[in-house]
C-alpha positions as CSV (number, residue, x, y, z in Angstrom):
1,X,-18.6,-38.8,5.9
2,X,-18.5,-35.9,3.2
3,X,-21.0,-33.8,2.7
4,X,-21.9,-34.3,-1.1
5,X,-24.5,-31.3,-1.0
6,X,-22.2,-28.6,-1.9
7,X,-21.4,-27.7,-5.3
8,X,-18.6,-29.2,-7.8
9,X,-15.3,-27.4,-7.2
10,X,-15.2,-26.8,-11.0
11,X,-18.2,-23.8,-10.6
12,X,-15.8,-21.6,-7.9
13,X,-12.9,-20.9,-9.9
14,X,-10.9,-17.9,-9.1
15,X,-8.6,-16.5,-12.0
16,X,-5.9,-16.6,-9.9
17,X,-6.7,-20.6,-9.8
18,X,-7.1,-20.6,-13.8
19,X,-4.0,-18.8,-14.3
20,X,-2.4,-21.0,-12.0
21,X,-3.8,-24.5,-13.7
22,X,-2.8,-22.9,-17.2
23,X,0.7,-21.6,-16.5
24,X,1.2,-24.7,-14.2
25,X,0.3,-27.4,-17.7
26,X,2.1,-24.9,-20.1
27,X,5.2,-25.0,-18.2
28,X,5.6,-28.4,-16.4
29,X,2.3,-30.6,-17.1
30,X,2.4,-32.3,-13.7
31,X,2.5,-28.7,-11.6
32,X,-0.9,-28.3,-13.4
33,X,-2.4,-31.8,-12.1
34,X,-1.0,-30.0,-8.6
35,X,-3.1,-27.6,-9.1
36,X,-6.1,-29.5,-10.3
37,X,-5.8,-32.2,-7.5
38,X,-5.4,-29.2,-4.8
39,X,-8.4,-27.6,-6.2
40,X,-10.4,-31.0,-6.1
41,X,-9.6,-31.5,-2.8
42,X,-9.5,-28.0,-1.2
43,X,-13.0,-27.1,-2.4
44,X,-14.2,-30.8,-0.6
45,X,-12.2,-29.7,3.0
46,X,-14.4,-28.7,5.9
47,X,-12.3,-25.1,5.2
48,X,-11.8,-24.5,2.1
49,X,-9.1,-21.4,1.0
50,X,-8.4,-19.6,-1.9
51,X,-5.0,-20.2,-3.8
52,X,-4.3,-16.3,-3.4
53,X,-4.2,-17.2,0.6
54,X,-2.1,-19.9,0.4
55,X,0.3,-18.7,-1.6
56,X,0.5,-15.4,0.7
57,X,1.0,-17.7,3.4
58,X,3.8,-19.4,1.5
59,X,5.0,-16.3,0.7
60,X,5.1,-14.8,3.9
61,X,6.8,-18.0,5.7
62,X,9.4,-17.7,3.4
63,X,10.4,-14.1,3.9
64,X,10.7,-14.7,7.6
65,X,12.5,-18.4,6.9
66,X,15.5,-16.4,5.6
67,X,15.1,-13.4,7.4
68,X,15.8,-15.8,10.2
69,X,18.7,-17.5,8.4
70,X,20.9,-14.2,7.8
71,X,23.9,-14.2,9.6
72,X,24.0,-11.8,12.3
73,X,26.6,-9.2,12.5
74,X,29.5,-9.8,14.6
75,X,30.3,-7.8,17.4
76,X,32.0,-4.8,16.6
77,X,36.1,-5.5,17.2
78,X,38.0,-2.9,19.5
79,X,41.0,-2.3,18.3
80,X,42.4,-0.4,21.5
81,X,44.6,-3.3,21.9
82,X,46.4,-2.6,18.5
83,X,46.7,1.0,18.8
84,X,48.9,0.6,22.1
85,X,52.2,2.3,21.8
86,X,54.7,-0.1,19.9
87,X,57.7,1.5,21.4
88,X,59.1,2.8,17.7
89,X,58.2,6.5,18.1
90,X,58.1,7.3,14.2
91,X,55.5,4.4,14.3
92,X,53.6,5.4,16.9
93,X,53.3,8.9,15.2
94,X,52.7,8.1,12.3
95,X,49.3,6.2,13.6
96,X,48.3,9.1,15.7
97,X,48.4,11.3,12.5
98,X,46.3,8.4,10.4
99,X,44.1,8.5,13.5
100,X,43.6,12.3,13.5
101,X,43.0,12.4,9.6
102,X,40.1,9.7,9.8
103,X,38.3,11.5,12.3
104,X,38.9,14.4,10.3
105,X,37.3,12.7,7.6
106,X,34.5,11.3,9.6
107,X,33.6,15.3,11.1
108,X,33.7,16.2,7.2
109,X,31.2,13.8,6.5
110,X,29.1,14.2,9.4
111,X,28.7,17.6,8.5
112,X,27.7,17.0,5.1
113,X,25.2,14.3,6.1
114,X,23.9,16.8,8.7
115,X,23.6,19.1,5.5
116,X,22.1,17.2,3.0
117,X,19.2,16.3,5.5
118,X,18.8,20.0,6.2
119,X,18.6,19.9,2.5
120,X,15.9,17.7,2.5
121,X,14.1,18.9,5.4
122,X,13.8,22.4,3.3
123,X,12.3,20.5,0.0
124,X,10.2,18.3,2.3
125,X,9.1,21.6,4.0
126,X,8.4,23.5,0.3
127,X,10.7,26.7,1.7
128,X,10.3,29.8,-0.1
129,X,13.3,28.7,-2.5
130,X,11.7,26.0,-3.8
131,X,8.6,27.7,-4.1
132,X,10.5,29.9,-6.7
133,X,12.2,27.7,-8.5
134,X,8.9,25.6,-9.1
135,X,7.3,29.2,-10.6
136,X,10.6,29.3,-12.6
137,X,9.9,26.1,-13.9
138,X,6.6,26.4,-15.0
139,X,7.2,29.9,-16.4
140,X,5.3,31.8,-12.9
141,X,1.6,30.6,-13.9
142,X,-0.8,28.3,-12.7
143,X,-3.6,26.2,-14.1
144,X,-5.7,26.6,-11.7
145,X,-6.6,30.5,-12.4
């Protein structure tokens, strides 16, 4: 049986709701009967909820719909097997010098990683340095005084 004592639906709008029920008949006329008819009934449920909770619900089962759908990434290949000796000695040089420039390359830029977040550690930090270049800035006077 429903409970006819409670109010119309049409004295508990939110804006959220108007904005919803104008945008939805300015756009597409029968998105803004959606809303209307969702309203009607919604406000006549034994738990009524507001639009801004559904559509955070909506909006939240997305996000984790396709966060769930990504691909995962593969395994990482070894490539040991392709890196065994080939039996053609300029060849097999010739890798082991590639080999020994990469990780060349990849010490260079570990370092400079490890750098720049020493960098950033000292601006996080406010070091005397930056101190001075702030007074620099702002030609060595404060406000506050």
């Amino acid at each position: 049986m429903i409970n006819r004592d409670h109010r119309s639906s049409f004295n508990h709008w939110r804006p959220t709701e108007l904005a919803a029920l104008i945008i939805g008949l300015i756009v597409f006329w029968p998105l803004g009967l959606v809303v209307l008819a969702w309203k009607y009934w919604n406000d006549r449920s034994a738990s009524p909820r507001n639009l801004d909770e559904v559509v955070g619900e909506g909006v939240r089962n997305l996000r984790a719909f396709f966060a769930s759908s990504k691909p995962q990434p593969a395994a990482p290949e070894t490539f040991a097997d392709d890196l065994a000796p080939t039996g053609n000695a300029a060849f097999d040089a010739h890798v082991r010098e590639e080999l020994q420039r990469i990780d060349a390359d990849r010490r260079r830029l570990a370092d400079e990683v490890r750098a720049f977040r020493a960098f950033l550690d000292d601006e996080r930090a406010g070091g005397p340095e930056v101190y001075e270049r702030f007074r620099h800035r702002h030609g060595g006077q404060s406000d506050l005084l």
